[in-house]
C-alpha positions in Angstrom: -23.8 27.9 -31.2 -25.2 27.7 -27.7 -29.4 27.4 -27.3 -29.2 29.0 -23.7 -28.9 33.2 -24.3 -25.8 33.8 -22.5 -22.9 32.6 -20.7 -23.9 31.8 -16.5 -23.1 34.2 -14.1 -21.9 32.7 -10.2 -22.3 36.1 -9.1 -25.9 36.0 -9.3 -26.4 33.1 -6.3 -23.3 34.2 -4.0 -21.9 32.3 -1.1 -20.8 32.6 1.7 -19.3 30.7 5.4 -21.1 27.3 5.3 -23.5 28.0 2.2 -23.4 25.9 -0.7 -25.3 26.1 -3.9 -27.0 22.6 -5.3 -28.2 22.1 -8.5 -31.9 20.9 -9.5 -31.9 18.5 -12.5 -35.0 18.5 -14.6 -36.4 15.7 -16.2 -36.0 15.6 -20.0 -38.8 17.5 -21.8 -40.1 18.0 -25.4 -38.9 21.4 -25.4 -35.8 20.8 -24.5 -34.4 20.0 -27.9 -31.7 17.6 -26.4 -30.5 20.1 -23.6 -29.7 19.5 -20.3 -31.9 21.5 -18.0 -31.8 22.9 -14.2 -31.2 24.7 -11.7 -29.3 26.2 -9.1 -30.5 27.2 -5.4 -28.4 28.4 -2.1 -29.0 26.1 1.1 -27.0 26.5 4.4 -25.2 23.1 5.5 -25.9 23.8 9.1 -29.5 24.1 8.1 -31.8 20.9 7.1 -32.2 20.8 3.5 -32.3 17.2 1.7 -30.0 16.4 -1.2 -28.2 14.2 -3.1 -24.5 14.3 -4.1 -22.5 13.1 -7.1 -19.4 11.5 -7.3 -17.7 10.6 -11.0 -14.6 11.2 -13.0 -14.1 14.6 -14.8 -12.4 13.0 -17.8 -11.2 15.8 -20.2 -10.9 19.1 -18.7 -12.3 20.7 -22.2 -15.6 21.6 -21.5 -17.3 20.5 -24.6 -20.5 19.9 -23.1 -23.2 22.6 -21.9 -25.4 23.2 -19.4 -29.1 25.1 -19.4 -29.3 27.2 -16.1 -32.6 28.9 -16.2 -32.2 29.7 -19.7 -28.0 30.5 -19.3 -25.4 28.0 -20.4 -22.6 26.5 -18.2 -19.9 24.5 -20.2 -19.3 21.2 -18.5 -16.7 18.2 -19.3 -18.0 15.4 -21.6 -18.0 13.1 -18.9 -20.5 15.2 -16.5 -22.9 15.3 -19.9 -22.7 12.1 -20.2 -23.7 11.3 -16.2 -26.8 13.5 -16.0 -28.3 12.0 -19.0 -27.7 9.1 -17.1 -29.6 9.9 -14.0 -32.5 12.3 -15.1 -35.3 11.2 -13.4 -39.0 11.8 -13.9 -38.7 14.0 -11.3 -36.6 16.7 -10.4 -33.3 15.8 -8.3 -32.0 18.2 -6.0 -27.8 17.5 -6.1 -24.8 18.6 -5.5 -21.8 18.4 -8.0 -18.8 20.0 -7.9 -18.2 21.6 -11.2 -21.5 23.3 -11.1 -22.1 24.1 -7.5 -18.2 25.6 -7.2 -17.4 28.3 -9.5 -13.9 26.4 -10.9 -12.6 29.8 -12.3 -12.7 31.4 -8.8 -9.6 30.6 -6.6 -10.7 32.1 -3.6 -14.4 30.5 -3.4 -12.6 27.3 -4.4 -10.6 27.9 -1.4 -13.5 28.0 0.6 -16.0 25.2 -0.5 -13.3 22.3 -0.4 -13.0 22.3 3.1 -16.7 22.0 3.1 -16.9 18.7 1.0 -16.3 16.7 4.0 -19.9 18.5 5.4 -21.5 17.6 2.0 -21.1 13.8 1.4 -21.4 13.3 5.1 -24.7 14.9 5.0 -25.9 14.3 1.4 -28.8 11.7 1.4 -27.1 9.6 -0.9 -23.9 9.8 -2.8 -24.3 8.5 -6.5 -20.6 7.2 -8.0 -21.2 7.6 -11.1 -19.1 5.1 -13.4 -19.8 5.6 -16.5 -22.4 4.5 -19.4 -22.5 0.4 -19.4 -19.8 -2.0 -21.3 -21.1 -5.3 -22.3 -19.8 -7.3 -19.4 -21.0 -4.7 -16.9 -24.4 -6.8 -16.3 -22.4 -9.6 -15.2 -19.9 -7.8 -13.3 -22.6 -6.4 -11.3 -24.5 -9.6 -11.0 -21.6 -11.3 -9.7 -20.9 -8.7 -7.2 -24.3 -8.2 -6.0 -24.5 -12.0 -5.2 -21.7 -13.1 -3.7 -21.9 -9.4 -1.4 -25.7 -10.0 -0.2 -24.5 -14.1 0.9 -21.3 -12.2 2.5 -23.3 -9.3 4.0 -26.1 -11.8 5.3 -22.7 -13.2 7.7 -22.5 -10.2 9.3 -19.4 -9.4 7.9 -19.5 -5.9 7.6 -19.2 -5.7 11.7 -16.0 -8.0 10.9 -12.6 -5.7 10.8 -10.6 -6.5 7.7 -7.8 -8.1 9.7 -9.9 -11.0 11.2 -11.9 -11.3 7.8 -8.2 -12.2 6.7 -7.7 -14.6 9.5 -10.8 -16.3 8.5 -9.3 -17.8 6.0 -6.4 -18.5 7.5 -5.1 -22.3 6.8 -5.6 -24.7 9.8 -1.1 -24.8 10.3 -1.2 -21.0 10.5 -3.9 -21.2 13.3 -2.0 -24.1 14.9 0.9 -21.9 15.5 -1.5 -19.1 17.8 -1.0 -16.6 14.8 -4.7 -15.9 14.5 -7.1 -16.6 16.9 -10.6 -17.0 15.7 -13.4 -15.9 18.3 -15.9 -19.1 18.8 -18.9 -16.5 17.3 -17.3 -16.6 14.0 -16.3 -19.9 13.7 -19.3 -20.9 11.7 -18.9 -17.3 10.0 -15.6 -19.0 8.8 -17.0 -22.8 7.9 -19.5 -20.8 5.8 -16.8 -18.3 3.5 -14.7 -21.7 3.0 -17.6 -23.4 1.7 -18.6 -20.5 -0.8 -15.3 -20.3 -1.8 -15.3 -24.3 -2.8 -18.8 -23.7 -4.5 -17.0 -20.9 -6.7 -14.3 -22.9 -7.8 -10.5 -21.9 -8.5 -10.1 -18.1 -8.6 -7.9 -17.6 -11.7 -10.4 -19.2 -13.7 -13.5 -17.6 -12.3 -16.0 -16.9 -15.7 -16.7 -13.7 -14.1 -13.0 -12.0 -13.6 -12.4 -10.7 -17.4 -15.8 -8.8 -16.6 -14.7 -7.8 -13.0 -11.4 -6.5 -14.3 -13.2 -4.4 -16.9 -15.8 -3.3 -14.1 -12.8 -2.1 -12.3 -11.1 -0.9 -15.0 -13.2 2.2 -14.9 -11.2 5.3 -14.4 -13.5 6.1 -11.5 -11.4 4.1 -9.2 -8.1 5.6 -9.8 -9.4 8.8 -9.2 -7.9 10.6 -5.9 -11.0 12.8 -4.9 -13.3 9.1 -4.5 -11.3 8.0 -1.6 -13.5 10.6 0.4 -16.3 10.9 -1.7 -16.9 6.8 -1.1 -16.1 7.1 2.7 -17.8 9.7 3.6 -21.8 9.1 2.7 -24.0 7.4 4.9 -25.8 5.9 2.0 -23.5 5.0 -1.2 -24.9 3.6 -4.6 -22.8 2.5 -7.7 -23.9 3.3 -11.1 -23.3 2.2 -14.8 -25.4 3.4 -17.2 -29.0 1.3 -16.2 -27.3 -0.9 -13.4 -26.6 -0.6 -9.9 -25.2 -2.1 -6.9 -25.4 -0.6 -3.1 -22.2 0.5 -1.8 -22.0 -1.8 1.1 -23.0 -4.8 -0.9 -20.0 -4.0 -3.4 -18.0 -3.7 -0.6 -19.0 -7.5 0.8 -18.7 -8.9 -3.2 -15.5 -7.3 -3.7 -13.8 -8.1 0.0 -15.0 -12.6 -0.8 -13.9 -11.8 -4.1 -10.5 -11.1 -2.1 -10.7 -13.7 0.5 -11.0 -16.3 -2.7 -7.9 -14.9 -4.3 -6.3 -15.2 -0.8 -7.1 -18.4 0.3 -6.2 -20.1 -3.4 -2.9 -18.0 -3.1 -2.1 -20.5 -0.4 -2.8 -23.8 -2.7 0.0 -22.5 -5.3 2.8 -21.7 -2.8 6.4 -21.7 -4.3 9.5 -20.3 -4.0 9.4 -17.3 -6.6 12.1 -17.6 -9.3 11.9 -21.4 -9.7 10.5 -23.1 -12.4 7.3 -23.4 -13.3 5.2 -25.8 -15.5 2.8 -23.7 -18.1 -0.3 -24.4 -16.0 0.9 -23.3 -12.8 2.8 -20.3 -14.7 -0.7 -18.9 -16.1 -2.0 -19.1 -12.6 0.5 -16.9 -11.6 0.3 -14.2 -14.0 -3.8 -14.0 -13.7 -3.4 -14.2 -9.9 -0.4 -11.7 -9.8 -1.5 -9.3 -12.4 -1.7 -5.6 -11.8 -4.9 -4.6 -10.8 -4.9 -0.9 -9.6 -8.7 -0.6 -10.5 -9.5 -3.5 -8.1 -7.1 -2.7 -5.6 -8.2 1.3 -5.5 -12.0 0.7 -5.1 -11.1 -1.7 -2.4 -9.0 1.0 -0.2 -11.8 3.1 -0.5 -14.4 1.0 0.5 -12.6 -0.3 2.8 -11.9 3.1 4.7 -15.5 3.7 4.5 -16.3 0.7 6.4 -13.3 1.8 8.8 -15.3 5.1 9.3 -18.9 4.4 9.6 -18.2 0.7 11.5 -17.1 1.7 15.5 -16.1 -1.8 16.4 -13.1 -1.4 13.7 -9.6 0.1 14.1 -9.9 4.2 15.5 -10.0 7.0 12.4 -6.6 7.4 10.7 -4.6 10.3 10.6 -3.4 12.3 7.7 -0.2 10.3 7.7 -1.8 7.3 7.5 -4.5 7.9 5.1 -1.1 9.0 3.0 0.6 5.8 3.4 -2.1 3.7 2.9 -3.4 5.2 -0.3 0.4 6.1 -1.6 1.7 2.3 -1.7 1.0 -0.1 -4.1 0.4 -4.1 -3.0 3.2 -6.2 -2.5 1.5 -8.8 -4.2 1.0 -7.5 -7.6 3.4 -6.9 -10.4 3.4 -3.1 -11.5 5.7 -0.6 -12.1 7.0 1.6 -9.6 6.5 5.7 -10.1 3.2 4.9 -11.4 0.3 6.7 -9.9 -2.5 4.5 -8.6 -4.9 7.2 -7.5 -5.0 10.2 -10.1 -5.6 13.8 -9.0 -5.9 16.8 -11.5 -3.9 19.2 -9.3 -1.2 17.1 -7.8 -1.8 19.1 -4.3 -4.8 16.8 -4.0 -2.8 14.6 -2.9 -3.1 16.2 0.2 -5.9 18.0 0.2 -8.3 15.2 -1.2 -7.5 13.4 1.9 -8.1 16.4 4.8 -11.8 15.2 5.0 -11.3 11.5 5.9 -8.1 12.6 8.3 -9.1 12.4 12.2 -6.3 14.9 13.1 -7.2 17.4 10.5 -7.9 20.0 12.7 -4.9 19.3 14.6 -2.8 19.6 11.6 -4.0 23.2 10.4 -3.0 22.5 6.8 -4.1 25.5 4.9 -5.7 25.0 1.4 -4.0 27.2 -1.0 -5.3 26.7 -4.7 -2.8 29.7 -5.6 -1.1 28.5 -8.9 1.9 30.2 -7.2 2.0 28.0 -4.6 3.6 24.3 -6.3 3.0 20.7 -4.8 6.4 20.6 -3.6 5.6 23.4 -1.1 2.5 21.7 -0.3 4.3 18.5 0.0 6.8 20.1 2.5 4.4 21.9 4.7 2.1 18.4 5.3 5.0 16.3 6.0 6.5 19.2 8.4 3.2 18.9 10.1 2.7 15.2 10.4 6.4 14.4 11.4 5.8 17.3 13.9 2.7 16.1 15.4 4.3 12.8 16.5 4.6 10.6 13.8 8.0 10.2 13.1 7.5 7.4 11.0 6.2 9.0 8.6 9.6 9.9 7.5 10.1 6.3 5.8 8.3 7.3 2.9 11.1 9.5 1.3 13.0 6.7 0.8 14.2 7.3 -3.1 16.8 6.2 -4.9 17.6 9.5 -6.3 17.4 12.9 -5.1 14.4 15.1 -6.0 15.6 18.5 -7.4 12.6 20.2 -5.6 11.7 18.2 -2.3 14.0 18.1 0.8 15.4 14.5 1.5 13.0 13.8 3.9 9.8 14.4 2.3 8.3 12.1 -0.1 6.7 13.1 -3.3 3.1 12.2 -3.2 2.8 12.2 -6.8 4.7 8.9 -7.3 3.1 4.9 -5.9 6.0 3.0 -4.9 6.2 -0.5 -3.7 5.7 -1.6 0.0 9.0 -1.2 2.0 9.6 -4.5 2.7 10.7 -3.7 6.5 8.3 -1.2 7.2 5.3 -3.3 6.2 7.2 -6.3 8.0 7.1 -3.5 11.5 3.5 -2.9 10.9 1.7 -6.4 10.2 4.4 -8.2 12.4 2.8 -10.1 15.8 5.5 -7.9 17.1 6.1 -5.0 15.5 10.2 -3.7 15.8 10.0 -0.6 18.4 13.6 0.9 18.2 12.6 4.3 20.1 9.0 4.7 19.2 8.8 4.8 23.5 10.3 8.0 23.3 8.9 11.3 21.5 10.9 14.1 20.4 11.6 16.6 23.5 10.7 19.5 21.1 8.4 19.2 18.4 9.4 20.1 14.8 6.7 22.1 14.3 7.3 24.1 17.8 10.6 25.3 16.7 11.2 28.4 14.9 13.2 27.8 11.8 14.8 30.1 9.4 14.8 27.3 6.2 11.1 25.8 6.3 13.6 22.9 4.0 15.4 21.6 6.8 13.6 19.1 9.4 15.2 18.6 13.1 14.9 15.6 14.9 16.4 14.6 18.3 18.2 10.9 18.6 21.1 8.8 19.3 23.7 7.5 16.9 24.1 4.3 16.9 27.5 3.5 14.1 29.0 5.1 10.9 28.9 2.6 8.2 32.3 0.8 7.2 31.4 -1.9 4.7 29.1 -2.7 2.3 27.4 -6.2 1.0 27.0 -7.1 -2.4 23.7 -6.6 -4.2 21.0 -9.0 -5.1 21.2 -8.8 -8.4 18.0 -8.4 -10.9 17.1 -10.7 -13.6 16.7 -9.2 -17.4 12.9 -8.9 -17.0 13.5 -7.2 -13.4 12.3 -9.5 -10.4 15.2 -11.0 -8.1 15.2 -14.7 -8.0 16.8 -17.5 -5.8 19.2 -18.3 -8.8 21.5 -15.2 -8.3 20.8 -14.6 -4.8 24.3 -16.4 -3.4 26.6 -13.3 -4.0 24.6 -11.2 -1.6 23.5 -13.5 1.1 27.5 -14.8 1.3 28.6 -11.1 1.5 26.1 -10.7 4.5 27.5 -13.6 6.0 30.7 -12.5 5.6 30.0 -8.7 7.4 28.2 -11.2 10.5 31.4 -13.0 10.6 33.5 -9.7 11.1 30.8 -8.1 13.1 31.0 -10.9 15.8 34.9 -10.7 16.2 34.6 -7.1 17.1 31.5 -7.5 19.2 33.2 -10.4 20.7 36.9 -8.6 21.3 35.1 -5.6 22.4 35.1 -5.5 26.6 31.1 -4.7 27.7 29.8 -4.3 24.4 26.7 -3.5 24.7 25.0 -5.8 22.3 26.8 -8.9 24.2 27.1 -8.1 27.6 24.4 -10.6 29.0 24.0 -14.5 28.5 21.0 -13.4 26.8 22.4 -11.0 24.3 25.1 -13.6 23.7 22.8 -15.9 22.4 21.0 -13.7 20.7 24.3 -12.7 18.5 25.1 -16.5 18.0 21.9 -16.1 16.1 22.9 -13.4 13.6 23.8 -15.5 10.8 19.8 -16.5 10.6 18.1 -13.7 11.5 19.6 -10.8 9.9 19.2 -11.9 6.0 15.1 -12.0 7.2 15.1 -8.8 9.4 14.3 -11.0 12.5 10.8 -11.9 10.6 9.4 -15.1 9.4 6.7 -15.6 6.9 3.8 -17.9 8.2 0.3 -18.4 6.6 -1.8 -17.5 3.8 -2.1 -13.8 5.2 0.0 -10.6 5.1 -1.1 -10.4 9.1 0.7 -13.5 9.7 4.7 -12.5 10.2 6.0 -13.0 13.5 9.9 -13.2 15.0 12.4 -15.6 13.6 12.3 -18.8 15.6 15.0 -21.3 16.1 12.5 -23.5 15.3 11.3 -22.5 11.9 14.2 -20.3 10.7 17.8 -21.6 12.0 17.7 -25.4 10.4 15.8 -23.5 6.9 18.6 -20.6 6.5 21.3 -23.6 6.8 19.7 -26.0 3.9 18.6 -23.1 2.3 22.1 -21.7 2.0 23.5 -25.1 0.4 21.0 -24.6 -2.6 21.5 -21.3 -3.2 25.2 -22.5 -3.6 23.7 -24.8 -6.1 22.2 -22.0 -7.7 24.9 -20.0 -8.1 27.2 -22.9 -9.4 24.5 -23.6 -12.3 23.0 -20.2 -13.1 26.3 -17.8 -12.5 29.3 -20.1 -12.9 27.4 -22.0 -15.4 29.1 -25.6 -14.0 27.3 -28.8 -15.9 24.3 -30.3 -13.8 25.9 -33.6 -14.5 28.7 -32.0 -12.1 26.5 -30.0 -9.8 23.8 -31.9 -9.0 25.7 -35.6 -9.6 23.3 -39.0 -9.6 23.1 -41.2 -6.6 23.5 -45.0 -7.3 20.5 -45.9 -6.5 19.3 -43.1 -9.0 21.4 -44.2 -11.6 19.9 -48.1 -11.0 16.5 -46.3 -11.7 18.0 -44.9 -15.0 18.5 -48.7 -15.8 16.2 -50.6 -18.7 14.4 -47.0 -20.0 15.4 -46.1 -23.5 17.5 -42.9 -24.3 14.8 -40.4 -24.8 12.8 -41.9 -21.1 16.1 -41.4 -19.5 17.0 -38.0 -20.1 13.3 -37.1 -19.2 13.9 -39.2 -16.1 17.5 -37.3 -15.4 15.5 -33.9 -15.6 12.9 -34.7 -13.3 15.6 -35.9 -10.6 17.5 -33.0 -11.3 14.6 -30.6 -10.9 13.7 -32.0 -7.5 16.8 -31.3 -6.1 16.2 -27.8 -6.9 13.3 -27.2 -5.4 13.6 -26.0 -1.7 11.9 -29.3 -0.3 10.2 -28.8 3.1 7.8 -26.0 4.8 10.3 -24.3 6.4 13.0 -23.7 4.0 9.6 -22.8 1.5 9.4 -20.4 4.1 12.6 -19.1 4.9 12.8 -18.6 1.3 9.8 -16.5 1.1 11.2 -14.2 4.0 14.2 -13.3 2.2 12.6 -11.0 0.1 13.4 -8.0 2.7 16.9 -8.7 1.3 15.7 -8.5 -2.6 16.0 -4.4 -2.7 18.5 -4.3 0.4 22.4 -4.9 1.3 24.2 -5.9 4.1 26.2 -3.0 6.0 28.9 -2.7 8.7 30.2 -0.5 11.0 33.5 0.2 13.0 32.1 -0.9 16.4 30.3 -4.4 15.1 26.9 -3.0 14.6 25.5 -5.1 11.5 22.4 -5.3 9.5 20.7 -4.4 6.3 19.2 -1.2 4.8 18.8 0.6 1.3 21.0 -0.5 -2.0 21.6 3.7 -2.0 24.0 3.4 1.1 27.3 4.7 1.2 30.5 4.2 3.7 29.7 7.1 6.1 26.5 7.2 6.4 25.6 7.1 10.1 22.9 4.5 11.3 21.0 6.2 14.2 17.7 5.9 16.0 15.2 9.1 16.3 12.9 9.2 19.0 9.3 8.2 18.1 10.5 6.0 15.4 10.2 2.3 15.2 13.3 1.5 13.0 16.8 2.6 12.9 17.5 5.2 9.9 20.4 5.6 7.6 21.0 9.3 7.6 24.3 11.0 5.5 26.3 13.7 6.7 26.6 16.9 5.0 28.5 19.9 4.9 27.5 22.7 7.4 26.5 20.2 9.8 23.4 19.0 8.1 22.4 15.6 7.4 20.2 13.6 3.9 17.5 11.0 5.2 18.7 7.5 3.3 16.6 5.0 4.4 15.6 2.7 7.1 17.1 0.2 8.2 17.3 -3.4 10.1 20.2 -3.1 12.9 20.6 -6.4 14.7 20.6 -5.9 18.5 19.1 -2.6 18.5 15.5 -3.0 17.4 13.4 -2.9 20.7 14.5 0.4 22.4 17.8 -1.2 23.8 20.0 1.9 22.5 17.8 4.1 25.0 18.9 2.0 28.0 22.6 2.7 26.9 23.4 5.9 28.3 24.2 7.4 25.2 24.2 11.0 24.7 21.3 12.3 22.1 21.7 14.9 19.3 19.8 17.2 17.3 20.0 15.8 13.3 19.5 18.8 11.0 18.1 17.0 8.2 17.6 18.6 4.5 
């Protein structure tokens, strides 16, 4: 039975253009027999009016709670019950929450406020994100947090972009090399994190990390709508139940808490799929675990740092904003198709990010609430827009490995996380980034042209080869991840398609990828450099990839490849180590005088050390490969080799569109059209050469 006399009415305080309605909390009263009490008044945002503005989790949709508005009742979600309670004050407070201030049952005023939430936070005294009522360990979450942020903040690190805060911990070889340089104003900045991180000890057995990943556990962070809601406020303040923590201070305690997990990342490099021993094997899974919680609330704070600090990286576009939210770590171990950031109307997606996107106006994209209209259609319009605006590149994120009955091949759906493309995050955090034909934009823009089938995307470029041959694949092990151990099949099948590739290249008069001296030498070096996509892994950072180098990669690809021969005769032919990996003499003297049961432990050890992939640079090279782990080797009838997505077929044509920085893997269709596959590494023809070529370019139809 409800106390209040009757149901609220919106239509009493209307809005309209930039009008918003805020809601007055009361402080609890006597009289108000346990009910929550306020309300509601009309300000204009282009008007000065002060207020606050709330940012939580809805929860359940059912709307079990209730509301007192002036003496009507409003049902709310449990969750939003649960938060006022939380932050009545003695005195009234004057803020703005969604489900009150918007009438949720009117699709057209919805239509009209969300693209005014932008306005709101920006200009809202303070946002409040609202976590939830306290857990046991929240005290010491917060306490942790709030200590290690203020000694962080008090560096100055907040003016620091999030690349060089990375670099700061870089390891003294990675600097060595010139792939960071530290400014001389932050080199005590830098002496100063490396000693807090010895004072805290080893990361994976920090006291306070089964109480951080419980902080974070909070559905708050995994919700879509915070990524602008965080951003956005000049003033941020986390809450749980009685505690708090500024938003800029989380930010410092959560981006140490970061550096500590990257620097001691570096102290346990190995060569994943090798043994382990059972203490270095528990490091591993604390350090690797899945932590979307964590890993959310730090994408969001950090894009609010991006925004509100002008000596970081320019705004981000829409297509940006999508790829940085949409992937999930490479670092962690989680499960692909599992949605990191959780929106209640999947065109949120889209829509939850308009307000943080610099090129929103640019972009036009229409906010249609319509029940009519599905995510698929949103989905299609935004990537229509994006791709036609310039970035081309944009099209690597509908890489699937099966075809989505409602979305076109070349848009992805938003919906789903997947894991880091290997060779796109390689492009983008490289020293030199791959630029195939990014130099050259699309003569007519996509979104210029008038099409008949809003499904099918045109984009202007050159082919390059149609695909002959296939390599083998890398297979998986029984609990999923690739190791060293089985990796032989497919790294001998690549070698095999180099090996043909460089008798046409070579039999092939003016060919254009070994016309000069230059390109000659370059070839020679295919063997080395394809299996990695031209990168090498260096350093304790994901900034620090750079070229393959004759000097770190050539001599490591060569050892490297006699133990995974090893590999392969143990694990897949199952030969006897006594056979495999035979004993020296002078081992077998060592053998000499132990009893039986010191020998064979002996005979193990030896035999384990000739496993391991001894030496920096094979370490590394080893590392690299993992571009290969979800890829296969291709080639085509002219020579043209490299590797691209498990899902390619003979026929598919490799080509480069203009404005992209990788070759794609496109398949023809009937009717002249064409499927988007993948991307894809093309030796020879990463760095614009195909453009110098003369060839003729063509209009791809792709649906």
């Amino acid at each position: 039975m409800h106390q209040a006399s009757s149901p609220f009415d919106y239509s009493q305080i209307p809005v309209s253009g930039r009008q918003i309605r805020v809601f007055t909390l009361l402080p609890a009263s006597a009289g108000d027999q346990g009910r929550i009490c306020g309300q509601l008044f009309v300000t204009d945002l282009d008007e000065l009016c002060e207020f606050m503005a709330l940012s939580y989790a809805w929860g359940s949709n059912d709307a079990t709670g209730e509301l007192d508005i002036d003496g009507q009742y409003l049902p709310i979600t449990p969750a939003l019950e649960i938060a006022l309670r939380g932050l009545r004050r003695k005195q009234p407070l004057d803020i703005w929450i969604d489900q009150i201030c918007i009438n949720q049952q009117d699709l057209q005023e919805k239509a009209l406020q969300i693209p005014l939430m932008k306005d709101i936070y920006t200009l809202s005294s303070q946002t409040i994100a609202w976590l939830g009522d306290a857990v046991p360990s929240t005290g010491n979450a917060i306490a942790y947090l709030d200590r290690l942020g203020k000694q962080f903040s008090s560096f100055g690190i907040r003016a620091v972009t999030k690349q060089l805060q990375e670099q700061l911990v870089a390891d003294e070889e990675t600097e060595a090399e010139g792939l960071v340089a530290i400014p001389e104003h932050l080199r005590e900045v830098k002496k100063k994190i490396l000693e807090m991180i010895d004072a805290e000890g080893e990361w994976d057995k920090l006291d306070a990390l089964p109480d951080l990943d419980e902080f974070f556990d909070a559905p708050y962070f995994t919700r879509g709508w915070i990524k602008q809601e965080v951003s956005l406020p000049p003033k941020l303040l986390f809450q749980r139940g009685e505690y708090t923590i500024d938003g800029d201070i989380l930010y410092a305690g959560l981006q140490f808490h970061i550096r500590h997990w990257q620097h001691e990342s570096k102290r346990t490099k190995t060569v994943p799929g090798e043994p382990l021993n059972p203490e270095l094997k528990k490091k591993f899974e604390v350090m690797l675990a899945d932590r979307p919680g964590r890993d959310a609330a730090n994408a969001s704070l950090v894009a609010r740092v991006k925004l509100h600090n002008s000596t970081d990286e320019p705004p981000a576009t829409l297509g940006k904003l999508i790829r940085r939210f949409r992937l999930r770590p490479s670092y962690t171990v989680g499960r692909d198709n599992e949605d990191a950031t959780m929106f209640s109307d999947p065109k949120d997606h889209v829509y939850g990010l308009l307000g943080l996107a610099s090129d929103s106006e640019t972009l036009d994209i229409p906010i249609r609430t319509s029940k009519d209209v599905t995510p698929e259609e949103v989905y299609v319009d935004a990537t229509r827009r994006i791709i036609g605006a310039g970035d081309i590149d944009f099209l690597f994120l509908a890489h699937r490995t099966e075809p989505h009955a409602a979305l076109p091949s070349w848009v992805a759906d938003f919906r789903a996380v997947c894991s880091i493309p290997h060779l796109t995050f390689r492009t983008i955090s490289s020293v030199k980034p791959f630029s195939a034909s990014a130099s050259r934009t699309q003569s007519v823009r996509p979104a210029e042209m008038d099409l008949v089938n809003p499904m099918i995307l045109p984009l202007e470029g050159i082919q390059i080869e149609v695909i002959g041959k296939l390599g083998d694949i890398w297979p998986a092990e029984a609990h999923g991840d690739r190791s060293l151990r089985r990796a032989l099949p497919a790294m001998a099948s690549l070698q095999v398609l180099i090996q043909e590739a460089g008798e046409i290249v070579k039999s092939t008069p003016n060919h254009p990828l070994c016309t000069t001296q230059e390109q000659k030498a370059y070839w020679e070096q295919a063997p080395w450099r394809v299996p990695i996509a031209d990168h090498e892994y260096v350093g304790n950072t994901r900034w620090h990839s750079q070229r393959a180098t004759a000097e770190r990669s050539e001599a490591a690809a060569f050892q490297l490849g006699e133990l995974l021969l090893i590999y392969h005769r143990l694990y897949v032919l199952g030969e006897s180590p006594e056979v495999v990996l035979p004993f020296t003499e002078e081992e077998k003297k060592a053998l000499e005088g132990l009893d039986e049961v010191e020998q064979e432990v002996r005979k193990l050890e030896i035999q384990k050390g000739k496993l391991q992939p001894a030496g920096e640079l094979r370490t590394n090279y080893a590392s690299s490969l993992c571009v290969s782990e979800v890829r296969r080797g291709f080639l085509g009838s002219q020579g043209f080799v490299g590797i691209g997505p498990l899902e390619m077929c003979p026929g598919d044509v490799i080509c480069v569109l203009f404005g992209a920085t990788l070759p794609v893997v496109l398949r023809p269709l009937q009717g002249g059209l064409h499927s988007y596959v993948g991307d894809v590494y093309c030796h020879g023809v990463m760095d614009g050469e195909v453009l110098a070529w003369g060839r003729e370019s063509h209009w791809f139809k792709i649906r």
